[in-house]
C-alpha positions as CSV (number, residue, x, y, z in Angstrom):
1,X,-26.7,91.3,15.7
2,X,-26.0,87.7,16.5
3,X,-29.1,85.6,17.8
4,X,-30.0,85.3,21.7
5,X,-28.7,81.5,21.6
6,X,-25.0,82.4,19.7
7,X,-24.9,85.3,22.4
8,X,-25.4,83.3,25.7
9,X,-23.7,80.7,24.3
10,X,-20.2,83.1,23.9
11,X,-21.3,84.4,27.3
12,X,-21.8,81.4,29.1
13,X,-17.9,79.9,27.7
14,X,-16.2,83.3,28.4
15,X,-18.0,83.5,31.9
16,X,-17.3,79.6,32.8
17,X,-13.8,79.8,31.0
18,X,-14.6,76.5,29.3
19,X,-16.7,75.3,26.4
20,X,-20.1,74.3,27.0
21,X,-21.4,71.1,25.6
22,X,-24.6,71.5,25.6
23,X,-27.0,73.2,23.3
24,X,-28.7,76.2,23.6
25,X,-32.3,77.2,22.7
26,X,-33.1,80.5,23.8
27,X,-36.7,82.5,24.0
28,X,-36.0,83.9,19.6
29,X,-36.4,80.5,18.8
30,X,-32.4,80.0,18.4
31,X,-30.4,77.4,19.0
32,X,-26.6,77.2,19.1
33,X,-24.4,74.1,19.7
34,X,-24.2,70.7,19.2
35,X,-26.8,69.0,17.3
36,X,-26.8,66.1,18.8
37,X,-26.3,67.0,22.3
38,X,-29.0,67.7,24.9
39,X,-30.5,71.3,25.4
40,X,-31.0,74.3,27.9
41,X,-33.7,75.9,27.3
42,X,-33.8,79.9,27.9
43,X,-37.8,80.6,28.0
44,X,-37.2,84.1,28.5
45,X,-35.2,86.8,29.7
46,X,-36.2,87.0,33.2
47,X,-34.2,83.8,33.5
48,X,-31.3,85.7,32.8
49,X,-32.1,88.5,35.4
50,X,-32.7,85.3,38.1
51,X,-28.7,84.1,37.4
52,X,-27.9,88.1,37.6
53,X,-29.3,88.8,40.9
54,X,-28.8,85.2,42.7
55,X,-25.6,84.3,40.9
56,X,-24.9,80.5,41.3
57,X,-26.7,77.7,42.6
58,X,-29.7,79.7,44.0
59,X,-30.3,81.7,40.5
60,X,-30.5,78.4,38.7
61,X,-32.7,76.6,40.5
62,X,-34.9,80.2,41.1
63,X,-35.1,79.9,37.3
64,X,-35.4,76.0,36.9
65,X,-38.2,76.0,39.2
66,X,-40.6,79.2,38.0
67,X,-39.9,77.0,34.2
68,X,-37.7,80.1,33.0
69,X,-35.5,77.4,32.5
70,X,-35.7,74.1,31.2
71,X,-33.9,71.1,29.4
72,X,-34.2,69.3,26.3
73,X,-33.1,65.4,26.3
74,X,-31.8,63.6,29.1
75,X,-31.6,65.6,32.3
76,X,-29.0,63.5,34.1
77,X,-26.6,64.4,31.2
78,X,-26.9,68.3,31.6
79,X,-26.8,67.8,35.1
80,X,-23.6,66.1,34.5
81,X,-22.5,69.1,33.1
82,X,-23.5,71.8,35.6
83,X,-22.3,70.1,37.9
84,X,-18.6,70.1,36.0
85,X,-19.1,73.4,35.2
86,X,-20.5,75.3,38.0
87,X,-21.2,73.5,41.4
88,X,-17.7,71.8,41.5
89,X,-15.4,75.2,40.7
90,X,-13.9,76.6,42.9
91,X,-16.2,79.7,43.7
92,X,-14.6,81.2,46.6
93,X,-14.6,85.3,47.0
94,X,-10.2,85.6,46.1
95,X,-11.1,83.3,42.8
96,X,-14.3,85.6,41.5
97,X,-12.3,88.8,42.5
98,X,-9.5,87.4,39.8
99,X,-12.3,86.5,37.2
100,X,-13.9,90.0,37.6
101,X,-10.1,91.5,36.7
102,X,-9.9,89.7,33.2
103,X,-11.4,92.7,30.7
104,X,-13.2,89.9,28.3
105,X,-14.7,89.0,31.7
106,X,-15.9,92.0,32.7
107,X,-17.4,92.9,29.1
108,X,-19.2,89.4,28.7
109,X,-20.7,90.8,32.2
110,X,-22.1,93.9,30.7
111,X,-23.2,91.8,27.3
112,X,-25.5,89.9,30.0
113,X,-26.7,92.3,31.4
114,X,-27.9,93.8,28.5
115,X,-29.1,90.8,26.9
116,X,-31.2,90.0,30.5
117,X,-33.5,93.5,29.9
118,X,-34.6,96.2,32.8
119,X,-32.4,95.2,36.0
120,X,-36.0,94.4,38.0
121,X,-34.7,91.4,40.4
122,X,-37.6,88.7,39.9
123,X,-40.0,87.7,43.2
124,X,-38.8,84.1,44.2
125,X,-40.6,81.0,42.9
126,X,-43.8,80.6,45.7
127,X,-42.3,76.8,46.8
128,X,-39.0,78.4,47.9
129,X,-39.3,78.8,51.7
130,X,-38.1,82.2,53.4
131,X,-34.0,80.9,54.7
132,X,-33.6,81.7,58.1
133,X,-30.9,80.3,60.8
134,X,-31.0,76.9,61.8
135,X,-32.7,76.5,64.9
136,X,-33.9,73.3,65.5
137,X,-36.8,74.6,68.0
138,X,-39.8,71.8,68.2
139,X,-41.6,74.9,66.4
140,X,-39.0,75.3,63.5
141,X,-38.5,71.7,63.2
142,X,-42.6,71.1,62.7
143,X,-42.4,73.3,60.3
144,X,-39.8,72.2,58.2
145,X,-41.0,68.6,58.2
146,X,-44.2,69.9,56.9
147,X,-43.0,71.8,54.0
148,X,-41.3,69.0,53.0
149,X,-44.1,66.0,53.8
150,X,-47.8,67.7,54.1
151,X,-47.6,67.9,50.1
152,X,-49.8,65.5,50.1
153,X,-50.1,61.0,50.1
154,X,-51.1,60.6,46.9
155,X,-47.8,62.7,45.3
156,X,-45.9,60.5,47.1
157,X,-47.5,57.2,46.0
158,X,-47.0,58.7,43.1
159,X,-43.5,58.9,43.6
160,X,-42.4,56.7,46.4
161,X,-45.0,53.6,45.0
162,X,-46.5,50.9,47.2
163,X,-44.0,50.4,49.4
164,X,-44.4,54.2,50.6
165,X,-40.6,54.0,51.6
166,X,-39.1,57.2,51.5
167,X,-35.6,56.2,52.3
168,X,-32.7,54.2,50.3
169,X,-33.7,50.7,49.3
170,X,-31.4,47.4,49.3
171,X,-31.2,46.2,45.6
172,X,-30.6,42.7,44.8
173,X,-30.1,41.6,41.5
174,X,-33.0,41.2,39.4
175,X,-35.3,43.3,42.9
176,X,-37.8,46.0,41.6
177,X,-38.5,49.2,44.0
178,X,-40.8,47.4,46.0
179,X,-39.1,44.2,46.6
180,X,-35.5,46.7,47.3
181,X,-37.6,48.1,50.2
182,X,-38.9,45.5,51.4
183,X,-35.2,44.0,51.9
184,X,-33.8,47.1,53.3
185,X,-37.2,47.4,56.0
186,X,-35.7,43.6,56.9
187,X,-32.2,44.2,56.8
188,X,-33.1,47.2,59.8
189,X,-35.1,44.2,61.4
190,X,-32.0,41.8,61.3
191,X,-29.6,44.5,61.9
192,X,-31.7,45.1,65.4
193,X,-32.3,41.6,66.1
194,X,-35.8,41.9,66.8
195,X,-38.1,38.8,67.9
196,X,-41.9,38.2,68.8
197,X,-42.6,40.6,72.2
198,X,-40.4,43.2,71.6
199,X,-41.0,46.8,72.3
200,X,-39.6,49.2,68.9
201,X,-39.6,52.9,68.6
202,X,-39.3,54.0,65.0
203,X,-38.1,57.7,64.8
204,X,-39.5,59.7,62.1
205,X,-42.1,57.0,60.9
206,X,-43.0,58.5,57.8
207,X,-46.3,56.4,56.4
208,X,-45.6,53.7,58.7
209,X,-44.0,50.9,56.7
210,X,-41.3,50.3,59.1
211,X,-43.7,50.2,62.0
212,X,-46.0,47.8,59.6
213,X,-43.6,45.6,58.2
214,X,-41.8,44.9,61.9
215,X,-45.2,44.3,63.6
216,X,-46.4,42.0,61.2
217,X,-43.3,39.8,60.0
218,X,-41.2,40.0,63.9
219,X,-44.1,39.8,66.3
220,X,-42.7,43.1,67.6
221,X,-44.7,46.0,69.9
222,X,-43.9,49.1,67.6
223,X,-44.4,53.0,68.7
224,X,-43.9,55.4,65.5
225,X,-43.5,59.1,65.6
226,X,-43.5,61.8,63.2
227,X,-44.6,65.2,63.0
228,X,-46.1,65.1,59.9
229,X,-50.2,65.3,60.3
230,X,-50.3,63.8,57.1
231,X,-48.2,61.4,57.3
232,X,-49.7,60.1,60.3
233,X,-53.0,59.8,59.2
234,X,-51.8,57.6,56.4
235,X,-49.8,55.5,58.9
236,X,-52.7,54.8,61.3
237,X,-55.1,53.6,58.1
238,X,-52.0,51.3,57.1
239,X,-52.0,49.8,60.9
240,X,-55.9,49.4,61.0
241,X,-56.2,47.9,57.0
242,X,-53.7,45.0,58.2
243,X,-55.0,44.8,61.5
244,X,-52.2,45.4,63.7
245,X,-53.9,47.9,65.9
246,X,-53.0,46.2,69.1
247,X,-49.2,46.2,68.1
248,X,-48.7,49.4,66.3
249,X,-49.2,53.2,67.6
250,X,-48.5,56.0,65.7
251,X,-48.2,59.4,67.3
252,X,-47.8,62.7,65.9
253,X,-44.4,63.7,68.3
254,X,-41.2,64.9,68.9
255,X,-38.6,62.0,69.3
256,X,-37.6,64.6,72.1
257,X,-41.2,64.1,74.1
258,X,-40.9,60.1,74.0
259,X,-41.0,59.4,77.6
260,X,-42.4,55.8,77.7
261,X,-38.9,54.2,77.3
262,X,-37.2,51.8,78.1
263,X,-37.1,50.2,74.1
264,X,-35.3,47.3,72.8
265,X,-34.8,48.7,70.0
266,X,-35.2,52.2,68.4
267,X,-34.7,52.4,64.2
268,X,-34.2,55.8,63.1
269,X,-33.9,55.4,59.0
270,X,-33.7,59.0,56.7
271,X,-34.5,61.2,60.0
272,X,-31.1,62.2,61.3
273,X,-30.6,64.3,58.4
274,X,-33.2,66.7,60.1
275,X,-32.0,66.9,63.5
276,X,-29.1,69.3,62.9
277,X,-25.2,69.4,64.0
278,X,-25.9,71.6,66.9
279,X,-28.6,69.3,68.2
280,X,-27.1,65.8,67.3
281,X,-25.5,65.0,70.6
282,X,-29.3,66.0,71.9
283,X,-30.6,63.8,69.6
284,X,-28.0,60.9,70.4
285,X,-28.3,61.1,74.3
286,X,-32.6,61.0,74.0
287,X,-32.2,57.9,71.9
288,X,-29.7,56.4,74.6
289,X,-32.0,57.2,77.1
290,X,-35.1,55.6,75.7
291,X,-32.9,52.0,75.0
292,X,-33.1,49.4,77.6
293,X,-29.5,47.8,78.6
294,X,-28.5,45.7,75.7
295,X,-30.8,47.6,73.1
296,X,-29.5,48.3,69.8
297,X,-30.0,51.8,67.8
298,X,-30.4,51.6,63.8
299,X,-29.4,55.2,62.5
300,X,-29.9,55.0,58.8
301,X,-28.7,58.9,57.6
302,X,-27.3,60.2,54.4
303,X,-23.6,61.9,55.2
304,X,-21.7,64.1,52.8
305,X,-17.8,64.5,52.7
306,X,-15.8,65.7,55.2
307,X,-14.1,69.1,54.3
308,X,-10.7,70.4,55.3
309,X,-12.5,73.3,57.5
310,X,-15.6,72.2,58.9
311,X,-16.2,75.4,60.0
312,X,-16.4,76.7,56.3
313,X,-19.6,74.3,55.5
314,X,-22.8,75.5,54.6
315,X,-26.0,73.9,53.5
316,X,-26.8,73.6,50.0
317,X,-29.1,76.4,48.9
318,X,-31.3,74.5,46.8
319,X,-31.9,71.9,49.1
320,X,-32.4,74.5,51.7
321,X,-34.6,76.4,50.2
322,X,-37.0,74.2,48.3
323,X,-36.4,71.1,49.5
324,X,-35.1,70.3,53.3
325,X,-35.3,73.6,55.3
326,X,-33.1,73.3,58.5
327,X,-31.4,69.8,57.2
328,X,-27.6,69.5,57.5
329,X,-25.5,66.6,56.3
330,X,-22.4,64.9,58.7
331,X,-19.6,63.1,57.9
332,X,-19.6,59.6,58.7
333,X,-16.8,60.0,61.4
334,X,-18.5,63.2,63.1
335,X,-21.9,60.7,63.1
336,X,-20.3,57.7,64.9
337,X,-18.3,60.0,67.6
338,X,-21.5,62.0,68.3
339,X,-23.2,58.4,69.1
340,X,-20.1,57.5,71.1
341,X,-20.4,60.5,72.8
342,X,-23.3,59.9,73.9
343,X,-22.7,56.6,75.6
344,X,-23.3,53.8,72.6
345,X,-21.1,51.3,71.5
346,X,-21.0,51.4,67.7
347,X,-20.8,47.9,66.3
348,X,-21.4,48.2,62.1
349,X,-21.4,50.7,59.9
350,X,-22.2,49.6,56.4
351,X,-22.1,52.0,53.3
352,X,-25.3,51.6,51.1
353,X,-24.1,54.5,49.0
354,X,-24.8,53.0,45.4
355,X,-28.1,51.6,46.7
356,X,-29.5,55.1,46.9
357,X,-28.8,56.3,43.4
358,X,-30.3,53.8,41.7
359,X,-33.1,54.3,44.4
360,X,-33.3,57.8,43.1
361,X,-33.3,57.5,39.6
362,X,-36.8,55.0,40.0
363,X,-38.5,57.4,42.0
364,X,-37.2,59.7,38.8
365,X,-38.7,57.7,36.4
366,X,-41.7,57.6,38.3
367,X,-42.2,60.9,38.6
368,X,-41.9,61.9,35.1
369,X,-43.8,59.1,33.8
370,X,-46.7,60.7,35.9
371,X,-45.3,64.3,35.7
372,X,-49.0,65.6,34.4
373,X,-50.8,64.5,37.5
374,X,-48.0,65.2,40.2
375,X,-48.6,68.5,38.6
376,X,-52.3,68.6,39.5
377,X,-51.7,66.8,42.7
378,X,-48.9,69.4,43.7
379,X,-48.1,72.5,41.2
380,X,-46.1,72.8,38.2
381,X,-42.6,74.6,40.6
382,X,-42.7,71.9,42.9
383,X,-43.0,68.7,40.4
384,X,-40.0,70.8,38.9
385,X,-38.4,70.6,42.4
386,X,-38.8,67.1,42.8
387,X,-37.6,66.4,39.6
388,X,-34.0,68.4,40.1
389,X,-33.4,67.5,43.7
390,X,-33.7,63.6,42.9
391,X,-31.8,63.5,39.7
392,X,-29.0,65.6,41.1
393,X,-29.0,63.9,44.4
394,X,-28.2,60.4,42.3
395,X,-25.5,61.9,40.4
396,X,-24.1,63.1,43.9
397,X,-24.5,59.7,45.6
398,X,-23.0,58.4,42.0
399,X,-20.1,60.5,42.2
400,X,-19.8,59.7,45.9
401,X,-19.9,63.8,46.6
402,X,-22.8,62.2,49.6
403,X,-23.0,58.7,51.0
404,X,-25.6,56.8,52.7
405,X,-24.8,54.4,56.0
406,X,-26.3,52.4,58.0
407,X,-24.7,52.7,61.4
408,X,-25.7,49.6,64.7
409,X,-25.2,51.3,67.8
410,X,-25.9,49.2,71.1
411,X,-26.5,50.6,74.8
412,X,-24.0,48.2,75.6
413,X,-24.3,47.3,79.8
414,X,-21.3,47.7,82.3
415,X,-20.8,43.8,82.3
416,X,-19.9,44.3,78.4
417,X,-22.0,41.6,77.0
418,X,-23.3,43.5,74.0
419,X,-25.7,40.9,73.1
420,X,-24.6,40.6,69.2
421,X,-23.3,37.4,68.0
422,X,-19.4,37.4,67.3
423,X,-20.4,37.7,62.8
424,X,-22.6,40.3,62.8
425,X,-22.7,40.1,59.2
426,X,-24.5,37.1,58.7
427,X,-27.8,39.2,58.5
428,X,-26.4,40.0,54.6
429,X,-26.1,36.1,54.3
């Protein structure tokens, strides 16, 4: 009988209809394909029985996070490939009911599942959050901010570096990660105009370098919300260690509580994603609300593409389920009309798309330069998460499947005198 490797590699091109290049390793110690080319690793056959049961995206990631499946070499590259191979075919019910008629199709089904052992489905990696409907309650949405963020500071130092900005920087030629952020935390200050007096609220804070940075370089009053408890408590040291106390408040709140309004200015940079397509218009009209005549809105949110039939859309599963619980992507177009809809004016929208995946692939390099003690700081599944979602978020934003924009919105007053000056661009000057 052929070897495990020679076996799943047959499988895996009579399943996919296409060869595979990549390698193989499997849990015998085999190995099958090209030499030179970079691995999957098959640790066992419960990894198997993980693709059998949650066919598709789900089942890999299932067995990429429990480490029933791993990769040899560079990840981006067999990434690449599953992304060719897998998450961009067309997978829709008529097209599997078609594969399921071919009889080599059908047999390299039964090979598998004789190859995966006793048909036991596998419990779900701990880190994999139960999937529920998308509510968007103040209860579900405290909850899925702190699956995602109350890992704990130090991972994300770890990851995220000085700056503490989890969000897509602004490279200039020659910038490191830290200098990036710092441009892209002043571009948001440009892009809003702000000036010494000024009263900000910055939705979805995160560890308060916004709030810090607009404070201390713009003279500006700044209130910062989150609903992170961690995240929070690492803002408010960063406000008292550069003695901005009287300037800068951080609260632990909804954006839907803020009451103290009106602002000049409101920046909103990587929180959108969470608010949810049912609750956007919500989420535009409280903004609105809290903006003084004249005030300008900075919604900084990652969009995917639009699709033929919006209604068909569903939320990635991985992301979903490990990463972002309740977070939905836009188009750009439904974005701005939502914002419109709501009463703004929208003056700029500026693509930063590019900007994000080499943003992605530092905090990659990060991460698995200090892999060892993420894994101590975190556990073994989620370091794996981290590792997958950012690598295969910057081949997305590569391969423009998502985008990134930055979107200036002004409350514009009936006389029409929107307050921005006539180039609006000369803040990239």
């Amino acid at each position: 009988m052929a070897d495990a490797a020679s076996r799943l590699r047959n499988l895996a091109e009579q399943l996919l209809g296409a060869p595979l290049p990549v390698r193989i390793r499997a849990w015998d110690g085999s190995r099958s394909g090209p030499p030179d080319a970079p691995a999957v690793v098959v640790r066992n056959r419960r990894a198997l029985r993980r693709l059998l049961f949650k066919p598709g995206e789900l089942g890999l990631a299932r067995a990429w996070v429990s480490g029933d499946l791993d990769v040899e070499g560079d990840l981006y590259e067999v990434l690449a490939v599953i992304a060719g191979l897998v998450w961009e075919r067309d997978e829709d019910a008529r097209g599997l009911v078609e594969a399921l008629r071919d009889p080599e199709v059908r047999a390299a089904g039964r090979e598998l599942l004789r190859l995966a052992g006793p048909p036991i489905p596998p419990a779900p990696p701990r880190e994999e959050v139960r999937r529920r409907r998308h509510l968007h309650t103040r209860h579900s949405d405290r909850r899925a901010i702190s699956h995602h963020y109350d890992v704990g500071n130090d991972f994300y130092e770890l990851v995220l570096g000085p700056s503490m900005v989890y969000s897509c920087a602004y490279w200039q030629d020659g910038g490191t990660l830290e200098s990036a952020q710092r441009d892209k935390l002043e571009l948001v200050c440009a892009k809003l105009g702000l000036t010494q007096g000024q009263r900000l609220l910055d939705v979805g804070c995160g560890w308060g370098s916004m709030a810090v940075h607009a404070a201390r370089e713009h003279g500006v009053r700044v209130v910062g919300v989150t609903l992170s408890q961690e995240q929070a408590a690492y803002a408010r040291k960063r406000v008292a260690d550069e003695g901005l106390t009287d300037r800068v408040e951080i609260r632990v709140q909804d954006y839907r509580d803020v009451t103290d309004g009106p602002y000049d200015a409101i920046s909103s940079i990587g929180m959108a994603e969470h608010v949810g397509a049912e609750r956007y218009l919500e989420y535009a009209s409280a903004l609105y609300a809290l903006l003084k005549p004249g005030g300008r809105l900075l919604n900084h949110q990652i969009a995917r593409r639009p699709q033929r039939d919006e209604s068909s859309y569903e939320v990635d599963a991985f992301i979903d389920a490990y990463v972002f619980p309740d977070g939905e992507l836009a188009p750009i177009g439904t974005t701005v009309t939502q914002l419109e809809r709501a009463g703004f004016e929208v003056r700029d929208v500026e693509s930063i798309r590019e900007h994000y995946a080499r943003t992605l692939r530092q905090w990659v390099t990060r991460l698995e330069a200090g892999r060892d003690r993420a894994m101590r700081l975190t556990s073994p599944g989620r370091t794996r998460v981290w590792l997958l979602y950012m690598a295969a978020c910057a081949l997305a934003f590569e391969r423009n499947r998502i985008g990134v924009n930055q979107v200036l919105a002004v409350r514009t007053p009936d006389s029409g005198a929107s307050g921005l000056p006539l180039r609006t661009r000369t803040w990239n000057t």
